[in-house]
C-alpha angles and dihedrals in degrees: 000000000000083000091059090036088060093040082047100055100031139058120231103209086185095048082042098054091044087049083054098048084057112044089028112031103159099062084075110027112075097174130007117191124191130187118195114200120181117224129185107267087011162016114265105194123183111210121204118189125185125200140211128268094231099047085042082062103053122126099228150062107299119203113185120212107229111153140015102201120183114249113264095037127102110218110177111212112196106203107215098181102088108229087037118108140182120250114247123234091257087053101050095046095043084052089047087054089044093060099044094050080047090053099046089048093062086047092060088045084055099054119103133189139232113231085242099062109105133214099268087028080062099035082048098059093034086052091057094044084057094046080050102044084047099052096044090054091071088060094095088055100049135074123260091257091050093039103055084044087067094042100056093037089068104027126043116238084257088064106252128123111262122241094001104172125235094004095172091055085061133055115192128175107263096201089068096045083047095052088049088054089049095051101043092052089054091051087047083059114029136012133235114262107201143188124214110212122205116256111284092266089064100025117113127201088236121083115181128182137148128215132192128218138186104256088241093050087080093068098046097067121102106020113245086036098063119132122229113272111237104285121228102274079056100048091042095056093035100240133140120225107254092229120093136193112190123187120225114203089146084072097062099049097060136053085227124036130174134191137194133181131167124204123258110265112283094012127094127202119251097242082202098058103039111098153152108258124194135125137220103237126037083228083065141090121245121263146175119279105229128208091242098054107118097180087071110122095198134036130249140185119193122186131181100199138150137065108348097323100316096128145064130191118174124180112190112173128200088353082157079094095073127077114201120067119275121231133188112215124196153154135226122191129177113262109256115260091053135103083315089068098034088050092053090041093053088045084044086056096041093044085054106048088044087060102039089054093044092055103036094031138072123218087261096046098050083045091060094043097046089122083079083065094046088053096056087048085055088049084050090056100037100042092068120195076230117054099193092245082060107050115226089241091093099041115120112243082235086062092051101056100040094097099057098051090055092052085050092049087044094048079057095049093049088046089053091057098044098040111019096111100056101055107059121244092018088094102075109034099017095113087049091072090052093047086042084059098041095036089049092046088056100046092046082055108048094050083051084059083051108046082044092054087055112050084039074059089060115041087039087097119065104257129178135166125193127200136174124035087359091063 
């Protein structure tokens, strides 16, 4: 109760600046980078904020709001700005208390009173303000089930305190309860990620710091706009899918936000499916923002430039007008000449050799020569989707598990020769079934050399489209 007496009767210019950080973060933020880089099992992005002349002056001690990760999940934050640290855990909950404590106490400043409310009918509401403002303030030290718990057992899902007494003999400003409830359901969720700059001697207009992610995290954030984890042919051969949805939030907090990526190596961007995804109703799927869309509050400017493909530059300004969360949505795909032509050439040379014994040669004779076979398992194994001065992170998950079904195809076409004349019907076509496989895995192949030359065709040359305000 002292806590909330204290937050009521003074103003906490440090608490205030971080609230509007928060709530107004371009204000503050004159240009936000950010560089994407793929790793194997990851995005690496390096994230370079710069701040305002006027906010890099000020007097006190100054948090920045980086992250909101969800409880229960470790997100490592390197901090790359010397002088910069990274807010403890103690930090970062004692700041989430203070501002909950900040916000009750102007909701108490905003409470007026009815000339009918009596003493104990006043000492009664402001008795159940206080038991709220307490419980909400264990919110940043529980977990998100126990959190939430709290929250609805003292506000109703509408946003208003339950069972608030005389509530005709008082008036408030909702927008403050509102932003309380708001605020409260994010820290039941998340918690604050915060950045402790240096005192304004030391301090430098420039904050740098680089975060990792799983390659599927970026499509578990936001809820309905969650992209589908790795499945399981994906997660048995250890590749990634070659498609990526990033989420943006940087580009809403500045007037002025850039982004660079470049591919995976090996790999190039398709310059015709990379695109700006957003929608105009949070009821409504994402899709992608055109240059002809006139109904577009901010401006962006989107190229697909470098060396065949392999980069991506994107400039989106004042995208804080918009109110629904920005993506970036794009392909890689492994630049042709790679494992995909060495695969259809290995199934080109097995469905050869399949078809040239079972023609010239008789069973016994492809019996007696089935080192020729064994020798064809050793080039499987040899001739690897991921030579070592390539890296196996690029390599198409059709390239992966090329190998094994010729092996498969091969194990047929030596049963066939050992064991043919004892299953009926076998004898004859047998060691068709194992050339239909070979001769369908080439052919798959090839027209994927195909379909990869092409699209390498056309993001060989530097293409960009802009919308929006940049019409």
């Amino acid at each position: 109760m002292n806590t909330l007496s204290v937050a009521a009767s003074t103003i906490d210019p440090e608490i205030d600046l971080l609230f509007d950080f928060i709530k107004h973060p371009e204000h503050h933020i004159a240009h936000v980078h950010e560089q994407y880089k793929f790793e194997e099992w990851g995005i690496e992005t390096t994230t370079k904020v710069r701040l305002n002349k006027e906010t890099v002056g000020f007097p006190w001690e100054l948090y920045l709001d980086v992250l909101h990760p969800n409880k229960g999940v470790c997100n490592l934050i390197e901090v790359l700005t010397p002088g910069v640290v990274l807010a403890s855990h103690y930090e970062h909950t004692s700041i989430a208390k203070k501002c909950i404590h900040y916000r009750f106490g102007f909701l108490l400043k905003s409470i007026r009173f009815t000339g009918t409310a009596t003493l104990e009918q006043i000492a009664q509401i402001y008795g159940r303000v206080f038991d709220v403002a307490a419980a909400m303030a264990k919110i940043p030290d529980l977990n998100s089930s126990q959190a939430l718990n709290i929250l609805y057992s003292n506000f109703e899902k509408d946003g208003q305190i339950k069972e608030l007494p005389y509530q005709g003999s008082f008036e408030y400003d909702k927008s403050v309860l509102d932003g309380i409830f708001r605020l409260c359901k994010m820290l039941s969720r998340k918690y604050l990620s915060l950045l402790h700059l240096p005192s304004q001697r030391n301090r430098s207009d420039i904050v740098e710091f680089r975060t990792r992610k799983r390659y599927d995290d970026y499509g578990i954030e936001n809820g309905v706009d969650k992209q589908k984890e790795p499945d399981l042919k994906h997660t048995l051969f250890a590749a990634l899918p070659n498609t990526a949805r990033i989420h943006l939030p940087w580009a809403k907090k500045t007037a002025s936000y850039t982004l660079s990526i470049d591919a995976p190596e090996g790999s190039f961007f398709s310059a015709n499916e990379t695109h700006l995804l957003s929608r105009s109703d949070e009821t409504k799927p994402l899709t992608e923002l055109r240059p002809e869309q006139e109904d577009t509050c901010f401006g962006w400017s989107l190229s697909a430039q470098g060396m065949k493909g392999s980069h991506i530059d994107l400039f989106i300004g004042n995208a804080r007008n918009s109110l629904q969360p920005l993506y970036l949505s794009t392909v890689h795909y492994e630049i042709p000449g790679r494992s995909t032509m060495r695969m259809a050439g290995l199934a080109l040379l097995t469905s050869i050799l399949i078809l040239v014994m079972a023609l010239s040669l008789t069973r016994e004779e492809i019996s007696n020569s089935a080192s020729v076979v064994v020798a064809v398992f050793a080039l499987c194994f040899a001739v690897s989707p991921a030579p070592k001065e390539e890296g196996f992170f690029s390599i198409p998950l059709f390239s992966r598990i090329t190998p094994a079904i010729i092996i498969a195809s091969l194990c047929l076409f030596i049963g066939w020769s050992y064991f043919g004349e004892t299953i009926p019907y076998w004898n004859d076509c047998g060691w068709t079934v194992s050339l239909a496989i070979s001769l369908a895995l080439a052919v798959k192949l090839v027209m994927r050399c195909c379909g990869l030359m092409n699209r390498f065709r056309e993001s060989s040359c530097n293409r960009s489209s802009r919308g929006g305000l940049f019409r």
